[in-house]
C-alpha positions in Angstrom: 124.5 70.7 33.0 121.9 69.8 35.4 122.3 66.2 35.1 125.9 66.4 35.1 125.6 67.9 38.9 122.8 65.7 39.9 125.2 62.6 38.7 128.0 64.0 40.7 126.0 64.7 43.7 124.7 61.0 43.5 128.8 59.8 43.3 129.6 61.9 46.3 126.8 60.7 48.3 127.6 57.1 47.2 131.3 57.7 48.7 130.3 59.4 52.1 127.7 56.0 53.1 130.7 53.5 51.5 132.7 55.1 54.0 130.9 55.1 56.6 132.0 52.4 59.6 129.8 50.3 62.0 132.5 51.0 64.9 129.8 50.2 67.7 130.6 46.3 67.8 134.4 47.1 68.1 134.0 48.6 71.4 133.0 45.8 73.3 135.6 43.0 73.3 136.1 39.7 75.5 139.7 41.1 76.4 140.8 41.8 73.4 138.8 39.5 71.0 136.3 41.9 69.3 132.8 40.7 68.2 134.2 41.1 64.7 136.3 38.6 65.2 134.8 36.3 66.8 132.8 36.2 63.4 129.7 35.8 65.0 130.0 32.7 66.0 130.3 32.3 70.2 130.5 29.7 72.9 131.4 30.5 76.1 135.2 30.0 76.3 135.9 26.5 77.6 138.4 27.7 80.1 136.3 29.8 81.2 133.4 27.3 81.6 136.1 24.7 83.4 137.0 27.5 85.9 133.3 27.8 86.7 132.7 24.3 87.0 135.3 24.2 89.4 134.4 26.8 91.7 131.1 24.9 92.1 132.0 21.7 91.4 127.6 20.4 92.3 126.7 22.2 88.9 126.7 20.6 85.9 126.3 22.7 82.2 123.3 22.3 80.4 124.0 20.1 77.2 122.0 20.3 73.7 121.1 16.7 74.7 119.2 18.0 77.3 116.6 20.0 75.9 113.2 18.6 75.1 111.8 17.7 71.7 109.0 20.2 72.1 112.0 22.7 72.5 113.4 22.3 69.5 110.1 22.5 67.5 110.6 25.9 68.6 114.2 26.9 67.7 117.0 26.1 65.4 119.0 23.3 66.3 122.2 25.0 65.4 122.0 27.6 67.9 123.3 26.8 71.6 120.2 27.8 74.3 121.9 27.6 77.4 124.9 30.4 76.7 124.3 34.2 76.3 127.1 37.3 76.5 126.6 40.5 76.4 128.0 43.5 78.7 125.4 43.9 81.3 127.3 46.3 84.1 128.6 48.6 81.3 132.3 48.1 81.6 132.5 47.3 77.5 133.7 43.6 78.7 131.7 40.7 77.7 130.0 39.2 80.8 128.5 35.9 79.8 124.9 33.7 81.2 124.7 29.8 81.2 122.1 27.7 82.1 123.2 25.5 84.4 121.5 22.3 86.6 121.9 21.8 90.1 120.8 18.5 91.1 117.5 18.5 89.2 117.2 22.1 89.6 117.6 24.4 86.7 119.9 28.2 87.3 121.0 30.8 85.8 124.8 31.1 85.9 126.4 34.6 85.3 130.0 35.5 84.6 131.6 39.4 85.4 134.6 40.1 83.2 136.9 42.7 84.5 140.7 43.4 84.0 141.4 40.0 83.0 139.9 38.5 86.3 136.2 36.8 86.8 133.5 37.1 88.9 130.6 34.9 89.7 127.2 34.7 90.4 124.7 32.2 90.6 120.4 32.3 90.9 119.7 31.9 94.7 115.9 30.1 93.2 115.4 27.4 91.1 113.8 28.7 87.6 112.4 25.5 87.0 112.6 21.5 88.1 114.3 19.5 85.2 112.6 16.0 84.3 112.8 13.1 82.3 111.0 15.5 79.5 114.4 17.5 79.2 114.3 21.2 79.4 112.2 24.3 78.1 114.2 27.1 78.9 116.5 29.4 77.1 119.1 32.6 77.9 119.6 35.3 75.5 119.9 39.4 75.8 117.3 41.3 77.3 118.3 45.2 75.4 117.8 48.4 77.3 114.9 49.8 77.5 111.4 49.2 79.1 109.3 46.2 79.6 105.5 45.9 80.9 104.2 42.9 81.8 100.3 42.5 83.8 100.2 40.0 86.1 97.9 40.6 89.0 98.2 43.8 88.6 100.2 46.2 85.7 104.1 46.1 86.4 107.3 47.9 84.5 110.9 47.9 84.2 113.3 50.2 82.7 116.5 49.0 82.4 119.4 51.4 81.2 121.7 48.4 80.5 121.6 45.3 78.6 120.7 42.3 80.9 119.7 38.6 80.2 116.4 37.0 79.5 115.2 33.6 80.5 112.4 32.4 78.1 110.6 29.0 78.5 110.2 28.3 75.0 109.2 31.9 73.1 107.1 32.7 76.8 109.3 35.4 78.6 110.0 34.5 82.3 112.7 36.6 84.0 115.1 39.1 83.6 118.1 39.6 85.2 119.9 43.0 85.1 122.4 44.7 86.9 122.1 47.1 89.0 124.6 49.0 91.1 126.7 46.3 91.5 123.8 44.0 92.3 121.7 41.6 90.2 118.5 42.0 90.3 115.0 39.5 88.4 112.1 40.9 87.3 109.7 37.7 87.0 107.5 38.4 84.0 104.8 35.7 84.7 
C-alpha cells in the first residue's frame, strides 16, 4: 500500500510542474509580437531602423563588417553586437539599443516604444573613436540589480530596471538606464 501512495504522489507531482507555464516572457511584447514568437531570434525591425536613419540622417548603423578580427576571437559570429532590446522604462514594450557611428565616432542609439509611436535618444559623448582596426564594442542587457565597480575610489549602482550595457570586448564600460524619464551612464572604467 505504501508504494502504491508514494507512486501516486510522484504522478500528481509530475502533472502539477508539466502544467506549470513560463508566462513571464509573454508579458513583454514589441506591440503585439511576443518574445515567443519571435522564436528567439531578433533584429531590430528594419522599418524601424530606416525611421531612425532618417531622423538623423549623419549616422550610419554599425555593420558585422565592421567589427575587428580581435572582436570576434571573442564572440560568436552568428550573433549581431550592435542591436540590444529589452524594456528599460518598465512600460512592458520593447525599447531597443544600436550602436551606431557618427562620423568616426562610435554612439549608443536608443529607441522608446510606446502606444505604437517612437521615441529617440542618442549618446551626447562619443564611447569610442572608430579606426581602420574596426570596432571593439558591443550592446546587450544590463538586468536589475546592483553593480560595484572601483575606480579611483569604490562606486555602486542599483538599478530597479533593466538597462543596456556597453562592453569593449568582455571589459564592461557603461551602463545606460532609465531613470524618471531620463537616461542616465554609469561609466564602469
Amino acid at each position: 500500500m505504501n508504494g502504491l501512495m508514494s507512486r501516486f504522489v510522484f504522478f500528481a507531482l509530475l502533472l502539477l510542474f508539466y502544467g506549470c507555464k513560463d508566462s513571464s516572457r509573454e508579458q513583454i511584447v514589441d506591440f503585439k509580437r511576443t518574445i515567443l514568437e519571435q522564436k528567439n531570434v531578433f533584429t531590430v525591425p528594419k522599418k524601424l531602423k530606416d525611421n531612425f536613419l532618417q531622423k538623423f540622417p549623419t549616422l550610419e548603423m554599425i555593420k558585422k563588417e565592421d567589427y575587428s578580427n580581435l572582436f570576434w576571437d571573442f564572440y560568436d559570429r552568428n550573433m549581431i553586437p550592435s542591436e540590444c532590446y529589452t524594456d528599460i522604462n518598465n512600460d512592458q514594450i520593447l525599447d531597443y539599443a544600436l550602436l551606431v557611428k557618427d562620423g568616426d565616432k562610435l554612439k549608443l542609439g536608443i529607441i522608446f516604444s510606446s502606444d505604437k509611436d517612437y521615441s529617440y535618444w542618442i549618446s551626447p559623448f562619443s564611447i569610442e573613436n572608430v579606426n581602420s582596426g574596426g570596432v571593439n564594442f558591443c550592446v546587450s542587457v544590463k538586468p536589475a540589480g546592483r553593480t560595484d565597480v572601483v575606480k579611483k575610489a569604490p562606486e555602486s549602482l542599483v538599478i530597479k530596471k533593466n538597462g543596456f550595457l556597453l562592453r569593449n570586448l568582455e571589459q564592461d564600460s557603461f551602463i545606460f538606464y532609465e531613470t524618471n524619464g531620463e537616461i542616465k551612464t554609469f561609466k564602469m572604467l
